[in-house]
C-alpha positions as CSV (number, residue, x, y, z in Angstrom):
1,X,103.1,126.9,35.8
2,X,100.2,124.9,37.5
3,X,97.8,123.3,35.6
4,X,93.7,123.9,35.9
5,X,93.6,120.6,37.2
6,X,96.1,121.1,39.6
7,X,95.2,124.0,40.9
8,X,91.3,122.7,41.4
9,X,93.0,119.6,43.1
10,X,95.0,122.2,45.6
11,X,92.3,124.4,46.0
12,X,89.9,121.4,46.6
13,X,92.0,119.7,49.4
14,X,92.3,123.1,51.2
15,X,88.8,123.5,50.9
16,X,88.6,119.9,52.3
17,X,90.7,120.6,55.1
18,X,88.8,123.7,56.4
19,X,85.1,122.5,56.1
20,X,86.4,118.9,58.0
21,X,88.8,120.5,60.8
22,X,86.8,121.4,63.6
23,X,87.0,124.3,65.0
24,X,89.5,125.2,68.3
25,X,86.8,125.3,70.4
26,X,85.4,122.2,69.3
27,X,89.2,120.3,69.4
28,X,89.8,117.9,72.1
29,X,92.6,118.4,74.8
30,X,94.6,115.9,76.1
31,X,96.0,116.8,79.4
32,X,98.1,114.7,81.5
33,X,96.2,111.7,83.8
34,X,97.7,109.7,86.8
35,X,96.2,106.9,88.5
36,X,96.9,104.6,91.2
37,X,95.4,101.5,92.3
38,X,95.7,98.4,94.7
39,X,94.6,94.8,93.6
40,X,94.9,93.3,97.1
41,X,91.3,91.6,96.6
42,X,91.9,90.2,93.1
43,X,91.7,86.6,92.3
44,X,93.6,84.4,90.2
45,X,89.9,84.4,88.3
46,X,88.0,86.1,85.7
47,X,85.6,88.7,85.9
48,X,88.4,90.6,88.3
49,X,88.9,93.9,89.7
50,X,91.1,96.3,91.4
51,X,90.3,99.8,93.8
52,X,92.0,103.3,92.9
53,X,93.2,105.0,95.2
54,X,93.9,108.0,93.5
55,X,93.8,109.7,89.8
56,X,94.4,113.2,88.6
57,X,90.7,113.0,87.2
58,X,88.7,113.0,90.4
59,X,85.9,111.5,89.4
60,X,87.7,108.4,89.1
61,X,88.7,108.4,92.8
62,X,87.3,105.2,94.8
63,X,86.0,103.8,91.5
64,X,86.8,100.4,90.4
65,X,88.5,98.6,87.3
66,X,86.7,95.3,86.3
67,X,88.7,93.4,83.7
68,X,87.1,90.4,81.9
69,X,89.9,88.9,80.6
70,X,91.0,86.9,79.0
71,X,94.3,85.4,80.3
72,X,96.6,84.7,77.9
73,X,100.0,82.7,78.3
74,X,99.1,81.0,81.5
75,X,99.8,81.6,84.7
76,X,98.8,84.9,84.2
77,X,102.5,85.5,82.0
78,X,100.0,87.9,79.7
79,X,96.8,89.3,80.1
80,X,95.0,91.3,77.4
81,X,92.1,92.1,78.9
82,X,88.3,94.4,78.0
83,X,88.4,97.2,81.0
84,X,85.4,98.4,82.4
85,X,86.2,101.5,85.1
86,X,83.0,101.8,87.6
87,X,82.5,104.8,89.2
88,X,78.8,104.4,89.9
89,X,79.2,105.9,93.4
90,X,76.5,108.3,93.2
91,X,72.7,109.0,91.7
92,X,74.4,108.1,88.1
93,X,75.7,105.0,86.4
94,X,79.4,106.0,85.2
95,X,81.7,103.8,83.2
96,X,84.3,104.0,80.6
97,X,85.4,101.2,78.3
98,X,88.9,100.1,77.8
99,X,91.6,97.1,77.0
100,X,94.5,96.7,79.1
101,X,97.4,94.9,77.6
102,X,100.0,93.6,80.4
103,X,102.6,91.6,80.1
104,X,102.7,90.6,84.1
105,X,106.2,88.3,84.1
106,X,108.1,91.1,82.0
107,X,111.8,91.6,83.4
108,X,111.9,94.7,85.8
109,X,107.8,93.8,86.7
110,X,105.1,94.4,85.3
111,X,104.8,96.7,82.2
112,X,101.9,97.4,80.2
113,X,99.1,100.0,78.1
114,X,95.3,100.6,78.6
115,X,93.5,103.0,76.6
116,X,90.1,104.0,77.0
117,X,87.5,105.5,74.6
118,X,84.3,107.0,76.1
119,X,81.8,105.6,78.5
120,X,78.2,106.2,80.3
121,X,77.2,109.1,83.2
122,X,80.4,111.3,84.5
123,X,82.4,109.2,82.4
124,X,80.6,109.5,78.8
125,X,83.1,111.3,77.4
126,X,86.5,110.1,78.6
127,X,89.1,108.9,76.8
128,X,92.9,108.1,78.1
129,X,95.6,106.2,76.8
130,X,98.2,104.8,80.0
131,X,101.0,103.6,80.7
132,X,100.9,100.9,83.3
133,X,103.5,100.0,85.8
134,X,103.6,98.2,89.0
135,X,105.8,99.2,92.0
136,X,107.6,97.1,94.7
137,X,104.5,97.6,97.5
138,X,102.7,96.3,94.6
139,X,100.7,99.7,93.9
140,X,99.8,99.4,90.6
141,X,100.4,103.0,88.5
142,X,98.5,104.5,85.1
143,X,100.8,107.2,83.6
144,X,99.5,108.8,80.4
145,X,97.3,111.6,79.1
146,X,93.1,112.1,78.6
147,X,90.6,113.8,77.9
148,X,86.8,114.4,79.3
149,X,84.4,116.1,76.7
150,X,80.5,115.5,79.1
């Protein structure tokens, strides 16, 4: 038989549970996200960038990814790098935040993850988490899931 104690203890974290678990409504879904790019303009230097061409969330289309390092490794073997996407195309600024972790020499080419968490204009409330491969005409891809709660 359950004590009094125990029984305000199981009571209590069901209690806990319901007040803190937000409502469906309120929940964030993640749906699938795609992106392609092309870095044919990027330098061997730092602030960098690259153009996408495409992404399942359209108003990244066009935008650009600024990474600001920094290199690690050298010759860029590993980059772990802050992320800034910058779709400012239009009457507002819109950016999200990220890190991008690559490691560029990896056997097969170039594997990696960015994640993203929230932003500024169209993008204030995007978050995605990627994964990032590169193919043979050097087309960079972003595989993964997000979300966009404006």
């Amino acid at each position: 038989m359950l004590s009094v104690r125990s029984l305000l203890t199981v009571t209590g974290a069901i209690l806990a549970f319901t007040i803190l678990t937000p409502p469906a409504s309120q929940a964030q879904v993640f749906t699938p996200f795609t992106l392609t790019k092309e870095c044919s303009q990027a330098t061997q230097s730092i602030p960098n960038f690259c153009t996408i061409l495409r992404s399942s969330f359209a108003a990244l289309n066009k935008a650009k990814v600024n990474y600001y390092g920094p290199e690690i490794g050298g010759n860029g073997q590993f980059v772990s790098s802050t992320a800034v996407i910058d779709a400012t195309t239009g009457p507002r600024n819109s950016t999200a935040l990220g890190h991008c972790i690559v490691y560029a020499t990896a056997p097969g080419g170039p594997a990696g993850i960015c994640t993203f968490n929230g932003g500024s204009g169209r993008l204030a409330g995007f978050q995605a988490v990627v994964r990032v491969t590169v193919d043979a005409k050097n087309i960079w891809h972003w595989v993964g899931v997000q979300t966009h709660t404006p």
